[in-house]
Every structure is written in C-alpha cells, then in structure tokens.
Biopython code that builds the backbone (N, CA, C, O; Angstrom):
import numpy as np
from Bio.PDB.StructureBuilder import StructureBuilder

atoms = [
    (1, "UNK", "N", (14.919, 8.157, -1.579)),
    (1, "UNK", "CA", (14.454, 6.784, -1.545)),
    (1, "UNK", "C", (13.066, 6.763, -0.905)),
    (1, "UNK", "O", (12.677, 7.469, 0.025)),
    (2, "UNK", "N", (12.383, 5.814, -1.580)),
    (2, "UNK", "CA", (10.846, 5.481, -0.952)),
    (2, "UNK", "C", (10.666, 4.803, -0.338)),
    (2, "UNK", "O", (10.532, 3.658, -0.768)),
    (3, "UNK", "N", (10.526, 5.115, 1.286)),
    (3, "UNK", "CA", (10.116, 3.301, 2.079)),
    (3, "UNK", "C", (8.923, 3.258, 2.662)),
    (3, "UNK", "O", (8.267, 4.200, 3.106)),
    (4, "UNK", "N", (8.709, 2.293, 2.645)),
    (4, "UNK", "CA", (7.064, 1.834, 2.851)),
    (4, "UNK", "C", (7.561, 0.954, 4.328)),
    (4, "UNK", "O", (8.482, 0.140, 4.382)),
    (5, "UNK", "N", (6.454, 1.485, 5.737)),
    (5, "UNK", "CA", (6.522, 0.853, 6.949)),
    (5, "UNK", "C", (5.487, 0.107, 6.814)),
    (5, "UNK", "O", (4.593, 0.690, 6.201)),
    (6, "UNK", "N", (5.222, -0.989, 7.147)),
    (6, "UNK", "CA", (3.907, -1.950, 7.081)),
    (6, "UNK", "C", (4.053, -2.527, 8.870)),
    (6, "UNK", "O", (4.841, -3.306, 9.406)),
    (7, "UNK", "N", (3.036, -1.817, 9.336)),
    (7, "UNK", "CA", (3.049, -2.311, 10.954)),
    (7, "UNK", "C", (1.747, -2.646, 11.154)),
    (7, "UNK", "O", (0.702, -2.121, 10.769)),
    (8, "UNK", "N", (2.023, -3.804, 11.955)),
    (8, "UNK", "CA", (0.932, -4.729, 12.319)),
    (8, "UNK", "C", (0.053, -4.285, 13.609)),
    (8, "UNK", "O", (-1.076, -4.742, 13.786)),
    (9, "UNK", "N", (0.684, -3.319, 14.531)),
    (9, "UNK", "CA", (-0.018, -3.115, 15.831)),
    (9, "UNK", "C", (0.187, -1.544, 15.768)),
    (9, "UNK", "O", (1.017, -0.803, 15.242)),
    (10, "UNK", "N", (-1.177, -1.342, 16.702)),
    (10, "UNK", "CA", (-1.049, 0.423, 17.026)),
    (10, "UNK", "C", (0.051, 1.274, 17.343)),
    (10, "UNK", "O", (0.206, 2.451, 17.018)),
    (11, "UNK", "N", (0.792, 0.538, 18.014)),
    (11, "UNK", "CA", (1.394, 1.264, 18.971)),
    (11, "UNK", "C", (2.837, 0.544, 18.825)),
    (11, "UNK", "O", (3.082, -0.654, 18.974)),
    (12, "UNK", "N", (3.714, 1.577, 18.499)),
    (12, "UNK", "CA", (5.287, 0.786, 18.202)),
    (12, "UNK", "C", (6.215, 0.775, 19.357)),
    (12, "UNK", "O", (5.867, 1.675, 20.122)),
    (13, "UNK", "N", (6.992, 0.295, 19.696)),
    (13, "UNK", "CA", (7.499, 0.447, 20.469)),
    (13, "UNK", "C", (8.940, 1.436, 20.234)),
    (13, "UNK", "O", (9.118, 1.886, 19.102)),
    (14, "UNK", "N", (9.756, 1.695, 21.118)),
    (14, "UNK", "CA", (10.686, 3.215, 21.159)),
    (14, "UNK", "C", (11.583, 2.986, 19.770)),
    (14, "UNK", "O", (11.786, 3.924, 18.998)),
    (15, "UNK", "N", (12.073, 1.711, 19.544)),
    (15, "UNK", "CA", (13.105, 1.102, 18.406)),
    (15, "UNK", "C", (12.404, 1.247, 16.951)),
    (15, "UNK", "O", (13.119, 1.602, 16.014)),
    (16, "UNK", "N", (11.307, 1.037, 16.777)),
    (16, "UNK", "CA", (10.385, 1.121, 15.633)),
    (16, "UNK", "C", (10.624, 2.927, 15.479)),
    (16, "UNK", "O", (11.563, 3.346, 14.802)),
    (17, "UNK", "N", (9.853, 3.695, 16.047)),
    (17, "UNK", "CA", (9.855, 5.139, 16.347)),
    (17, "UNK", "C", (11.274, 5.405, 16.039)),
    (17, "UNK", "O", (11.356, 5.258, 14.820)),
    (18, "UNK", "N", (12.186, 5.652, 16.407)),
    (18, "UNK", "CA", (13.167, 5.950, 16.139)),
    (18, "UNK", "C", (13.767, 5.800, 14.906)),
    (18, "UNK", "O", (14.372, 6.712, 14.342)),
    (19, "UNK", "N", (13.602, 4.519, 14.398)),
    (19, "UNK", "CA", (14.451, 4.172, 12.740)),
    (19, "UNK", "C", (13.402, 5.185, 12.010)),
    (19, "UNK", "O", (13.818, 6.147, 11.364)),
    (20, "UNK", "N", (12.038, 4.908, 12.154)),
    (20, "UNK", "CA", (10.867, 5.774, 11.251)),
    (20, "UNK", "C", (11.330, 7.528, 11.535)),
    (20, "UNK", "O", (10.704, 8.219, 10.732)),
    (21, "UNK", "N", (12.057, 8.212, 12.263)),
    (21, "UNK", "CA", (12.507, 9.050, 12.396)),
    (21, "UNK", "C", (13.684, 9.718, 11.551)),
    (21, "UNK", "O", (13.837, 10.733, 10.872)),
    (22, "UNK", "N", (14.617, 8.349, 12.043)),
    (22, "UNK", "CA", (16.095, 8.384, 11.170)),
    (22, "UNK", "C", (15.545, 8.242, 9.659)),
    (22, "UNK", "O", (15.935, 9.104, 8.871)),
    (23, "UNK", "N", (14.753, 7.329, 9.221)),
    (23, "UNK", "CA", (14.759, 7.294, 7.676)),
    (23, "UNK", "C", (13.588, 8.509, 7.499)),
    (23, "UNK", "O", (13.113, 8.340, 6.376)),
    (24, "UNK", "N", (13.041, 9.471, 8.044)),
    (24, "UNK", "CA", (12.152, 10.819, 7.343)),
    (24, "UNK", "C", (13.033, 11.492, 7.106)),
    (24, "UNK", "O", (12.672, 12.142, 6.125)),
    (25, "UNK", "N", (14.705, 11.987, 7.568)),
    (25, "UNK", "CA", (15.508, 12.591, 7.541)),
    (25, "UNK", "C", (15.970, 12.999, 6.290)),
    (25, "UNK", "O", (16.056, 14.163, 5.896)),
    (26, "UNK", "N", (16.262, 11.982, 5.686)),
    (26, "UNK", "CA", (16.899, 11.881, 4.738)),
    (26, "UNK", "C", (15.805, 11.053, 2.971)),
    (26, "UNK", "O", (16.246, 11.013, 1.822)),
    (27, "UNK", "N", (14.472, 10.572, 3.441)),
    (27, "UNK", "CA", (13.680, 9.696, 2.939)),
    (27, "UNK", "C", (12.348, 9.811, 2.914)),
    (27, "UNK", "O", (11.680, 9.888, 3.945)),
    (28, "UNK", "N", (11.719, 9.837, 1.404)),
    (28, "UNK", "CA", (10.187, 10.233, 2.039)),
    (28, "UNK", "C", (9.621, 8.712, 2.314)),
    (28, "UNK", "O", (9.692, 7.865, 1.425)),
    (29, "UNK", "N", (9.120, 8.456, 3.455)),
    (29, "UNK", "CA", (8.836, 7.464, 4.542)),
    (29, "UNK", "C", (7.058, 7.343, 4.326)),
    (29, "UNK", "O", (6.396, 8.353, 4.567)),
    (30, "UNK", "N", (6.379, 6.111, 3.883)),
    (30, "UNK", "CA", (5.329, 6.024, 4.465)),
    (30, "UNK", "C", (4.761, 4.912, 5.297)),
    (30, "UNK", "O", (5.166, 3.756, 5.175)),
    (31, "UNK", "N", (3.822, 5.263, 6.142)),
    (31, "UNK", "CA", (3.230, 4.372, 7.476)),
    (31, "UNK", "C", (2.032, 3.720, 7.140)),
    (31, "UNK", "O", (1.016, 4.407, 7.042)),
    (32, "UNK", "N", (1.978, 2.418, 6.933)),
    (32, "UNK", "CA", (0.189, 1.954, 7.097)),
    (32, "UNK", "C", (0.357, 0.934, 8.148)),
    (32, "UNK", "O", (1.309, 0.200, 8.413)),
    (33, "UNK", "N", (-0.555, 1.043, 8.563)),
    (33, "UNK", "CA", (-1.151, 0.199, 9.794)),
    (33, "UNK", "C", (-1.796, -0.843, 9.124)),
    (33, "UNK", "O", (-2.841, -0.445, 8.609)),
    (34, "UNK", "N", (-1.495, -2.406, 8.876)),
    (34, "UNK", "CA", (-2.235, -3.233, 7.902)),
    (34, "UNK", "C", (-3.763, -3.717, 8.928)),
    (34, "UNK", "O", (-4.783, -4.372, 8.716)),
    (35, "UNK", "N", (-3.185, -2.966, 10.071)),
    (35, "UNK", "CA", (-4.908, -3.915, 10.876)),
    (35, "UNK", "C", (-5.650, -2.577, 10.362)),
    (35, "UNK", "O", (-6.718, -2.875, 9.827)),
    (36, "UNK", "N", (-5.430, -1.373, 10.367)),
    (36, "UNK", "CA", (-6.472, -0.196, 10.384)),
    (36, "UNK", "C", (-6.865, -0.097, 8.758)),
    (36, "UNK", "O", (-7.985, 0.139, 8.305)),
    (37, "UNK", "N", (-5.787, -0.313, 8.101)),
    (37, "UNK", "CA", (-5.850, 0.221, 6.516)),
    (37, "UNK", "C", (-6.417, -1.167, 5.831)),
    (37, "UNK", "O", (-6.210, -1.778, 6.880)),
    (38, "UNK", "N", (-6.963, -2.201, 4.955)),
    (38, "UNK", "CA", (-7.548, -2.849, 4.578)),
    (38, "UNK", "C", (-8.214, -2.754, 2.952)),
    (38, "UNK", "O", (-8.972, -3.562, 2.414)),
    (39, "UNK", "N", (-7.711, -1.617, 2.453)),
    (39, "UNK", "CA", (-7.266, -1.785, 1.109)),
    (39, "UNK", "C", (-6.271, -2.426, 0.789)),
    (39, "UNK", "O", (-5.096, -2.170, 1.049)),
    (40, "UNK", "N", (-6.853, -3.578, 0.015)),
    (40, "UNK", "CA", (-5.182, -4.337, -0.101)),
    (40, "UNK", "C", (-4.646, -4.040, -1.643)),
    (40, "UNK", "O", (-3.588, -4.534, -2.035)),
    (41, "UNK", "N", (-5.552, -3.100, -2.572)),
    (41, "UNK", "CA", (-4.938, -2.743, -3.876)),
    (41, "UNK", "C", (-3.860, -1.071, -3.304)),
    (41, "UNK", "O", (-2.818, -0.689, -3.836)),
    (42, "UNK", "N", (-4.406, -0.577, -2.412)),
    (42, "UNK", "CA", (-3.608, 1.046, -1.947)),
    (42, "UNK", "C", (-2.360, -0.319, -1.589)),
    (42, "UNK", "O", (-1.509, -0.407, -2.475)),
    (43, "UNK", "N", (-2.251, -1.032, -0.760)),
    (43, "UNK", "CA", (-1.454, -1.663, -0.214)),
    (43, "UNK", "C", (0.025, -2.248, -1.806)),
    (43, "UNK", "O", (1.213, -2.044, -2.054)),
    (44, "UNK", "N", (-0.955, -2.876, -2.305)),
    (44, "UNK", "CA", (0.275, -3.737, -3.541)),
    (44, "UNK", "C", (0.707, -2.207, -3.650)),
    (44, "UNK", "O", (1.658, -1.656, -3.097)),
    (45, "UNK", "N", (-0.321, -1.629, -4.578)),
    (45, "UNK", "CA", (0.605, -0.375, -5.390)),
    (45, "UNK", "C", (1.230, 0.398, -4.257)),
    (45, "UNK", "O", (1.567, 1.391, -4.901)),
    (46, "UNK", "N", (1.559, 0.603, -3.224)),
    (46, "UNK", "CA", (2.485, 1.127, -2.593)),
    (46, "UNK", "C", (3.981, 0.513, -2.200)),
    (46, "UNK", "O", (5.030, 1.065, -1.870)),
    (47, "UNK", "N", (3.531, -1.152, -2.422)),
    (47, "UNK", "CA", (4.455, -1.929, -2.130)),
    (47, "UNK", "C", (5.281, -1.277, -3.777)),
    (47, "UNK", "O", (6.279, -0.582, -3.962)),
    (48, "UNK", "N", (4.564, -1.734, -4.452)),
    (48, "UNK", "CA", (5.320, -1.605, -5.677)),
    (48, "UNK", "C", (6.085, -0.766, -6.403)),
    (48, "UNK", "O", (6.931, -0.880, -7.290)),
    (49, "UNK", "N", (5.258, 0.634, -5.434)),
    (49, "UNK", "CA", (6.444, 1.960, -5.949)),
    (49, "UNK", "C", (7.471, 2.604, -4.802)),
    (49, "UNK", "O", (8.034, 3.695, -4.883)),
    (50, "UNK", "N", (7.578, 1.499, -3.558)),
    (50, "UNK", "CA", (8.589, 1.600, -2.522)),
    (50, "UNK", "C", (10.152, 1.207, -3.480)),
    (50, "UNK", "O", (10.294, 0.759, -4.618)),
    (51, "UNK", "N", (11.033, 1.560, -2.552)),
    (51, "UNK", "CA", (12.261, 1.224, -2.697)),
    (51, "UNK", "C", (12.669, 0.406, -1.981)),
    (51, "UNK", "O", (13.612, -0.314, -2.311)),
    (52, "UNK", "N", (12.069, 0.314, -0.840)),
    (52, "UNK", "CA", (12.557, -0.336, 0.347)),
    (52, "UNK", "C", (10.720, -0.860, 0.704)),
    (52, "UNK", "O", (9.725, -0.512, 0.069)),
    (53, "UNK", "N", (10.798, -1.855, 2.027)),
    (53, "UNK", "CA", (9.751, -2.071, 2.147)),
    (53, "UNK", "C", (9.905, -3.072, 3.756)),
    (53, "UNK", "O", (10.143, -4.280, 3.766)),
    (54, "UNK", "N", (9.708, -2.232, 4.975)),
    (54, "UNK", "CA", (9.605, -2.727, 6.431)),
    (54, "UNK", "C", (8.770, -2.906, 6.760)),
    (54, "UNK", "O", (7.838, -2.118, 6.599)),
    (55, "UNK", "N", (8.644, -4.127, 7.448)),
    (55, "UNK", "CA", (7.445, -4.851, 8.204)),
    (55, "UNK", "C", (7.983, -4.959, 9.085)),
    (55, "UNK", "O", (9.162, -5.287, 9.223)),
    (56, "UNK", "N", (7.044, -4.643, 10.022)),
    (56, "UNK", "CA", (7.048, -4.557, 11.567)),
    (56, "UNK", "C", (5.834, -5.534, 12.419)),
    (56, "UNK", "O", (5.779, -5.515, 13.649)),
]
sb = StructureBuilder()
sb.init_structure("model")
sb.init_model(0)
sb.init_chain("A")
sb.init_seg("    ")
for serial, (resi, resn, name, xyz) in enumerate(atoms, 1):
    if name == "N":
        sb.init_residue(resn, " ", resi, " ")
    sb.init_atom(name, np.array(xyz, "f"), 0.0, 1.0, " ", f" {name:<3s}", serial, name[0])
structure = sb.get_structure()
C-alpha cells in the first residue's frame, strides 16, 4: 500500500514518528512537508497515486 504523510510543521511530535514507522514496515510511506515542499502539481499527483493519504 501507498501512503502519502502531508505534515504541516517541522518537527512531529513522538505519536506522528511512530505510526510513520509502523506503516514503513509493512508500506512504502511518503513524507512532504507542505510548508517546505510548494509544488502543488508533485503534491496532487502524489495525492493521486496514494492509497491512503495522512495529514498531520
């Protein structure tokens, strides 16, 4: 399964870290930072070929 993390701040706190851990296990997992990253076409098309899709 494909999940896409969409986090709003630098720095996650221990609960964030941890699930992003549990789902690499088993899941290829990707991370954008929407304040650092600012392509918002990389952004749709990633939304779009996720399976899943967490905002933080």
């Amino acid at each position: 399964m494909k999940i896409l993390y969409i986090l709003r701040q630098k720095n996650t706190d221990d609960t964030v870290t941890k699930l992003i851990e549990e789902h690499k296990k088993t899941n290829q997992v990707t991370i954008i930072n929407i304040n650092e990253n600012k392509n918002y076409d990389e952004i749709v098309d990633l939304i779009r070929s996720s399976d899943k899709v967490i905002s933080w």
